[in-house]
N, C-alpha and C positions, 0 to 999 in steps of 0.2 A: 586503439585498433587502427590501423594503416590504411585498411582498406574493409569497409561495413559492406560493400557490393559481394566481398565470397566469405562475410564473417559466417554462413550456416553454407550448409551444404547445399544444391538442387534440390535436395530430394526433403530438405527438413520443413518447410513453411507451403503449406495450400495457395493457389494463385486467387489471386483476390478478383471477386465474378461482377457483372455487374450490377447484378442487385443489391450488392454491397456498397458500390459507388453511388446507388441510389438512396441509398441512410440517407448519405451528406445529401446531397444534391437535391431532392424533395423538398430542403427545406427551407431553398434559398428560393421558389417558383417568383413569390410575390411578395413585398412590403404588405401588412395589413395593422390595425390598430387595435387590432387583437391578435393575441402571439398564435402561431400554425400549428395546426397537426398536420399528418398527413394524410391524403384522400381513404386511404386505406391502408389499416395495422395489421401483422402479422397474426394469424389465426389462436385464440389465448391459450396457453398450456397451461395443465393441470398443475408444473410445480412450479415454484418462484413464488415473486411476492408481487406481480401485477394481477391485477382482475378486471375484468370487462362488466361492466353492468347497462342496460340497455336503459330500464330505470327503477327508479326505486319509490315510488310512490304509494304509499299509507300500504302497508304490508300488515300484515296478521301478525296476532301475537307468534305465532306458532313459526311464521316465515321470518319473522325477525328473531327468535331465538339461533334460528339458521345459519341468516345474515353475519351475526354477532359470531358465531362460532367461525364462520366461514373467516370473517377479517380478523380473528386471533391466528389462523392457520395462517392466514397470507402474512400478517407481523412475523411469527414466527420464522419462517421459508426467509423474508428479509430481515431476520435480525434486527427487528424493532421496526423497521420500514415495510409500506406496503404501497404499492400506486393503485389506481383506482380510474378506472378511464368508465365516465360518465356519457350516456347514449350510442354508447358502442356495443355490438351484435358480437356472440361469441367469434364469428368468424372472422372480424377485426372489422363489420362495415359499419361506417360512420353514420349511423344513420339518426342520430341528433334527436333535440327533446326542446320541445317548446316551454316557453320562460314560466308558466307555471307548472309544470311538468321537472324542470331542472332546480328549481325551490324548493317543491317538494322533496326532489331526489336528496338536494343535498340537504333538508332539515334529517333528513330519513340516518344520510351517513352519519349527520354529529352524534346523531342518539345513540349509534352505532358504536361511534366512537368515546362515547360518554361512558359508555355501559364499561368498555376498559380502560379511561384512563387514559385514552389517546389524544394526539393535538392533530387538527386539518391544516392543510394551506394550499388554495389552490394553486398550482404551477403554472397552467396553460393553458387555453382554450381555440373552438374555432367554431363559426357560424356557418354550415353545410349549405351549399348553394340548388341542392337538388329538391326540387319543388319549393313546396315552401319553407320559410327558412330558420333553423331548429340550430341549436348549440348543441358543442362536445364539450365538457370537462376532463384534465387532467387533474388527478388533486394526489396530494403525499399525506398519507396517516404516518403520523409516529408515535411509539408507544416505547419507553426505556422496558427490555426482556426485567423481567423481575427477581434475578441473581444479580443483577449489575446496576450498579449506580448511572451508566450511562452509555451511546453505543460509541464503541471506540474504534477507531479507523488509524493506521499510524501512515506515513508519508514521507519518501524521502526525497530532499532536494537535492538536486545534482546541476554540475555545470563547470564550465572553464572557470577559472580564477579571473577574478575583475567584475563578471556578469550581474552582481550585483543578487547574489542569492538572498546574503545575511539582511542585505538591505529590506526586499521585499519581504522577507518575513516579518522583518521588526517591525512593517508599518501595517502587513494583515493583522496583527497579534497588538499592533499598541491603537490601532484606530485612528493615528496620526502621518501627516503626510514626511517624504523625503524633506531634508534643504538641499539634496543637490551634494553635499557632501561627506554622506554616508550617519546623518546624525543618528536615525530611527534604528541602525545594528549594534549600536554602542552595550545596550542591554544584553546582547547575546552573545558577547564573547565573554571567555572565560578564563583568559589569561592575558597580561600585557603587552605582550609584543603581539598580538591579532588587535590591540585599542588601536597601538602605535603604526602597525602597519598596514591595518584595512583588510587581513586575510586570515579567512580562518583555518585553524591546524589541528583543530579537535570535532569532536563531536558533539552539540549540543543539541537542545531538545527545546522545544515551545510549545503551544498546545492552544487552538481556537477551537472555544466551545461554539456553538448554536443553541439557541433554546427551540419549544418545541414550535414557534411560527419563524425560523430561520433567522431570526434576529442574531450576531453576533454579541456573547455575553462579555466578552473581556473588555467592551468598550464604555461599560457601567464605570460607575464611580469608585467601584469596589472590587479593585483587577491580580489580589489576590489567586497562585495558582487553586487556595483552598474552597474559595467560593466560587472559582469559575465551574468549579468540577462541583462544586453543591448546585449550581442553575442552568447549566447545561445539560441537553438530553442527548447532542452528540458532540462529540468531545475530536478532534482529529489532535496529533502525535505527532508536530512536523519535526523532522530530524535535517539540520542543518550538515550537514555533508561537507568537506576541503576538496577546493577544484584545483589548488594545486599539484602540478604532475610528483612533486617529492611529498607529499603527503597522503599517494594513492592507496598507498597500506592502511590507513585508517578508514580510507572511503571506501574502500571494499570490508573491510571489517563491520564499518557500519552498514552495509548492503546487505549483507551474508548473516550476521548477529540479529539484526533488527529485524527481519524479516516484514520489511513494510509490505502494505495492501497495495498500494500505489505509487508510483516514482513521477518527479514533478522535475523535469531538463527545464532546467534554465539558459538561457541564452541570448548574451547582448543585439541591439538591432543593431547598431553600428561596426562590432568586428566581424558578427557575422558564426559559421560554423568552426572555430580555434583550439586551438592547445589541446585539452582533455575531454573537449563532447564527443568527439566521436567514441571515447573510450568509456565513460561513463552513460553514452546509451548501449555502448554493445553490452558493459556488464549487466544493465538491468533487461534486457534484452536474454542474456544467457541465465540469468535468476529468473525468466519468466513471471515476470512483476512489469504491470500492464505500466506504459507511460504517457505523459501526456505536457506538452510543451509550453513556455511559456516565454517573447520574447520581449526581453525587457528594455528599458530606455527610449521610447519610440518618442520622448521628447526630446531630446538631440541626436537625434536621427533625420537624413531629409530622405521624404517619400519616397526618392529614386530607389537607397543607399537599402532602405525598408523592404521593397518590395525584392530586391537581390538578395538580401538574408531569406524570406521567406521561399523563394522559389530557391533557392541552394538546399534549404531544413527539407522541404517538400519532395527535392528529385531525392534524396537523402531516404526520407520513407517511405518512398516508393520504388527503392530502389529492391533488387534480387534476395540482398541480403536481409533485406526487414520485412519488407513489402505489406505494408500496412496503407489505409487512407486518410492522408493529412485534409483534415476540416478545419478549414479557420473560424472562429469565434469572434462575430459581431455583433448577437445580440443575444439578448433573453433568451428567445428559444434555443438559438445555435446551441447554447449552455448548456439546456437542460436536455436536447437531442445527442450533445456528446456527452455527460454525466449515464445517460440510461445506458451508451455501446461502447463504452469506453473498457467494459468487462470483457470482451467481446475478441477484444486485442488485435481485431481489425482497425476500427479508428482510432488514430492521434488526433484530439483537438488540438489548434496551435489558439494562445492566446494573445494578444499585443498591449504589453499597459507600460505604465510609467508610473513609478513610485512619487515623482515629484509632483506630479498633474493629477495625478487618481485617475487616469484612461482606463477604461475596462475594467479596474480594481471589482467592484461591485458585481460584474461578470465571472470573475475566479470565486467569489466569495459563494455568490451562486449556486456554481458548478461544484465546489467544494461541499456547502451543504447538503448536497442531494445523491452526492457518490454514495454508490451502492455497497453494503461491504465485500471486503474481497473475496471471503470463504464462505458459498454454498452452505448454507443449514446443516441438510445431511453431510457432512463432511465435519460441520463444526461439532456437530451430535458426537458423529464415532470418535473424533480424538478426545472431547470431555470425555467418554466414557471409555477411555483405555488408561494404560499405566501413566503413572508421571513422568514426565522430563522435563528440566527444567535448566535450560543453558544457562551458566553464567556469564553474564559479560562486564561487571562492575563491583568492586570489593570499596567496603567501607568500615571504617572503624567507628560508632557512633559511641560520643561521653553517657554513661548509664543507662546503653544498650549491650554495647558488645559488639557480635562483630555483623555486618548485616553485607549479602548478597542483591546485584539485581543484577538483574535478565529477561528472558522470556519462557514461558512455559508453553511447550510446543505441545504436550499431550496431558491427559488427567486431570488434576484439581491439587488445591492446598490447600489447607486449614491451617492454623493453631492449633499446637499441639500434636501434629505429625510428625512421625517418625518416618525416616526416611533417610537413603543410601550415597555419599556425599563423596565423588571421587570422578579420575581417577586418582592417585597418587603419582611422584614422579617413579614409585614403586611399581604401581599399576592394582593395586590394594583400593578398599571404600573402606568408609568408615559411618556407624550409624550416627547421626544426628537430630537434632530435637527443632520443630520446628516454634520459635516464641512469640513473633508476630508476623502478620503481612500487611502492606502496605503498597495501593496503588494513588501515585497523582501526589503525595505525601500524607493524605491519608488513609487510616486503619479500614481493611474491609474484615469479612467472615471469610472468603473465598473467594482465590481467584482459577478460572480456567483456561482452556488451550487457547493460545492465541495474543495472551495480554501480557501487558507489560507488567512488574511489579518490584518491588523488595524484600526481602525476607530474614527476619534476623535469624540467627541462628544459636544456639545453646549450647556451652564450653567448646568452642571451635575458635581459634589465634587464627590470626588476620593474615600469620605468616604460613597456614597451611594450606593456603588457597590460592589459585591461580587464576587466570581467565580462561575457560576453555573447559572446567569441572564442569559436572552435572549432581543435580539433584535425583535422584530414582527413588522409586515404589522398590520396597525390600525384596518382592517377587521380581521383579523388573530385571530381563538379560542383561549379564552387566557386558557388555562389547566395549569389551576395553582390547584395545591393539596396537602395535606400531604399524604391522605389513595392512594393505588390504587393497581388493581388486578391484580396479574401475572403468568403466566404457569412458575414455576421452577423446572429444574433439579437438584440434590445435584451430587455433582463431589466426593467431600469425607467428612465424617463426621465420628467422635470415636462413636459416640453411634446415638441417633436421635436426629431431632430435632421437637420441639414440640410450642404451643402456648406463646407466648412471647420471643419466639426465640432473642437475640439482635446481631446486624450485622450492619457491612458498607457497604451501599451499592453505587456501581458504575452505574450512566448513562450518558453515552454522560460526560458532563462537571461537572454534579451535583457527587458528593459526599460526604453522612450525614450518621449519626447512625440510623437508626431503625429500628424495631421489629416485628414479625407476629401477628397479631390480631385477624386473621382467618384462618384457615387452612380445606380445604375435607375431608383431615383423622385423626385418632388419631393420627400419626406419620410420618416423613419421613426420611429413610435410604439410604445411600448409593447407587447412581445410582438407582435412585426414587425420579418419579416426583410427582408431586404435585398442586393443584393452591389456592395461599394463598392471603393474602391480608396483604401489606405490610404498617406501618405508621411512617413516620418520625419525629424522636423523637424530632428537634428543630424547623425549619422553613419550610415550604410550598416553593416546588420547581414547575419548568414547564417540564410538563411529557407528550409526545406525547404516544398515542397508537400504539405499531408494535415495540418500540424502545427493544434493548437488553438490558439488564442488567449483571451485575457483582456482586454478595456479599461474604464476607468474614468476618470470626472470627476466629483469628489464624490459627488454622490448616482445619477450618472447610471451605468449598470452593463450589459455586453452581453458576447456571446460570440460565439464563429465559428471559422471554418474556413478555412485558407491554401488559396487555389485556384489561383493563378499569380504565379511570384516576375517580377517585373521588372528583368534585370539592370544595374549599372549601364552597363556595356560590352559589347562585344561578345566581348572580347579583355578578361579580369582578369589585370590583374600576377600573377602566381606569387614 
């Protein structure tokens, strides 16, 4: 994108207030040698997964059955995660507990925690200056939900070519530092000319567990992907992304397919904001998939050269078209104040490390632990408990399997031994299929639900009937299979307009094909100007939900939108 200042319209982002500028800012007041809260938290709400407890000292059987039910509801609401702010008044006042008062509180939580199976660690605290002088607790329960082996969070890295993405992954995921000459990414590429030339052209995938006191497990002796995912309670999905501007069809593929929780912009300290960041924050930006920055190499960087990358990144998200609050991350706290508001999609924390030094490494690691996940409970409830779908995005032929599927599964569940509707064709036809095994991480589970990644082999189905872009469905499940369909689109940027028979690629979910407008409201559309058109795919009939985002592009020309009504191809689709 040319220009991220009119990437949205006036009228699309809320102006950021200043109570919002006071997140960040509270929390830089003073240095202390105990990490900060702040004077006063926002009044507790009923849903989520934080709780206020003022204290918790030797309670009743009868109050502690309470308790215990209360911190399963609060795991729940966070998907295994709960926070827990100790000597704090429902109404968010700090008003602190004296040191055997705060012993007891917290013998009080372990039992609490014991009773499910949960792990503590405190995060934060602070010693309240008002009379006499009484401590707060922040502390994190974690408890793995009891359908899932562990809580999965997936993560995409994004950034210009050079910035050193592959690099810092290789050295979060292997526990070992850079040489300086890219040795720590060698692991991560997946074909020879990315060894040979230092750039990546595909899509690869890594995975840092945490156990349940935040320890990093892959740096054990035993760095196997099958025992990280056996010792791990939360497991994150980093997806290595190409920052090359000719490889931007696979980076949006992997944007739009993967449907990460969170996007991680990487960015050199020495070139500064170049080539495809600005493009790679506007798409995740337009996929509304929260980000948060990270600038790398700040050891051959001089401080001058450092603080002009930062204050260029900063006017940049502060600017019309993002208008978010860039927080720089310097310590502990900073961390875990941008980890709680980073859902929030007001704050960008920006981080500064060096893969060769370890700067700040231990700071992302942090941060990373504690990110919240990205879909709301209620929300993750209703799509487990609707029909299946299940996008493909990867075909495999496995020796004395057959033929096996991965993707993601956006609604419903799968088992073993499901039947279920496998299409479309290039006919626009499904065909029933037998579900034989699933497999998340490389190993076999019972079931996976919306939201996760997985594998699936599948039962008499050739490797050559499949494409990227099918879907799995529930036998009742609308089959919205179409070529035409109508969508509310923004243009992001275009040289002139565009007009009837527009041609373009476009991105949904897993589907992406060439084609063209067929209809359009007005004579024209320009630059940061919407529109509602009607788009038709130039080769095969894909399956297009209503509500879903979209992505298209024509070299420089770059827009977004919104599926408003699929057009089916029949009235009657083959089954």
């Amino acid at each position: 994108m040319e220009n991220l200042i009119d990437m949205f319209g006036p009228d699309q982002q809320e102006d950021v207030t200043e109570q919002e500028q006071g997140i960040v800012h509270c929390y830089h007041d003073e240095p202390s040698t105990m990490e900060q809260l702040p004077s006063n938290l926002p009044p507790e709400e009923e849903e989520g997964n934080v709780e206020y407890k003022l204290k918790l000292v030797k309670p009743s059987d009868f109050r502690m059955e309470h308790l215990v039910t209360q911190m399963k509801w609060r795991l729940e609401e966070g998907h295994g995660e709960a926070i827990y702010e100790i000597g704090v008044e429902d109404s968010g006042f700090l008003a602190g507990l004296s040191d055997n008062e705060l012993k007891d509180s917290l013998e009080t939580l372990e039992k609490m925690a014991n009773r499910l199976g949960a792990s503590l660690k405190i995060l934060r605290g602070r010693v309240t200056e008002v009379g006499e002088k009484k401590s707060v607790l922040e502390v994190l329960v974690r408890k793995v939900p009891d359908d899932q082996q562990f809580i999965d969070l997936k993560l995409a890295v994004l950034g210009n070519v050079d910035v050193g993405k592959s690099t810092l992954l290789g050295v979060l995921t292997q526990g070992e530092l850079d040489n300086g000459r890219g040795r720590a990414r060698l692991n991560l590429f997946r074909h020879l000319h990315e060894i040979q030339s230092g750039r990546t052209s595909s899509i690869s995938y890594e995975i840092l567990g945490f156990d349940g006191n935040g320890q990093v497990v892959n740096y054990s002796a035993c760095r196997s992907v099958e025992e990280i995912c056996e010792k791990s309670s939360k497991l994150i999905t980093l997806i290595d992304l190409a920052g090359h501007h000719k490889y931007l069809k696979t980076t949006i593929f992997g944007l739009t397919g993967n449907c990460p929780d969170f996007a991680m912009l990487v960015v050199s300290a020495n070139t500064g904001i170049a080539g495809t960041t600005k493009e790679h924050l506007g798409y995740a930006l337009a996929l509304d998939v929260p980000v948060f920055v990270v600038v790398n190499k700040v050891d051959v960087c001089r401080p001058a050269m450092l603080e002009k990358t930062l204050t260029q990144l900063e006017e940049i998200l502060k600017s019309p078209g993002v208008k978010r609050v860039p927080m720089r991350v310097c310590n502990s706290d900073d961390a875990i104040t941008a980890a709680s508001n980073l859902e929030t999609k007001k704050v960008t924390p920006i981080f500064m490390v060096s893969c060769v030094t370890g700067k700040n490494l231990d700071l992302l690691k942090q941060f990373l632990n504690i990110l919240p996940p990205g879909t709301p409970h209620s929300e993750r409830e209703r799509l487990a408990q609707d029909m299946t779908e299940f996008q493909i995005d990867e075909l495999y032929s496995v020796p004395d399997v057959g033929t096996v599927v991965g993707g993601i599964i956006h609604r419903g569940s799968i088992r073993e031994g499901d039947r279920l509707m496998l299409g479309p064709t290039d006919e626009g036809s499904y065909k029933e299929v037998m579900v034989k095994t699933v497999h998340r991480n490389r190993l076999p589970c019972r079931l996976i639900q919306a939201g996760q990644a997985a594998c699936v082999a599948l039962a008499d189905v050739e490797r050559e009937e499949l494409r990227k872009g099918m879907v799995l469905l529930s036998p009742e499940s609308p089959l919205n299979c179409c070529k035409e369909f109508e969508a509310d689109i923004y243009v992001l940027f275009h040289n002139k307009s565009i007009t009837l028979n527009f041609q373009t690629t476009i991105h949904i979910g897993t589907v992406c094909q060439t084609g063209y407008i067929t209809k359009i409201d007005r004579e024209h559309i320009k630059t940061n100007e919407k529109a509602r058109v009607t788009f038709t795919f130039r080769f095969k009939p894909e399956h297009i939900r209503v509500g879903a985002r979209l992505l298209f592009r024509d070299g420089r020309s770059k827009g977004m939108g919104e599926v408003t009504k699929v057009i089916p191809l029949e009235k009657d689709v083959n089954r």
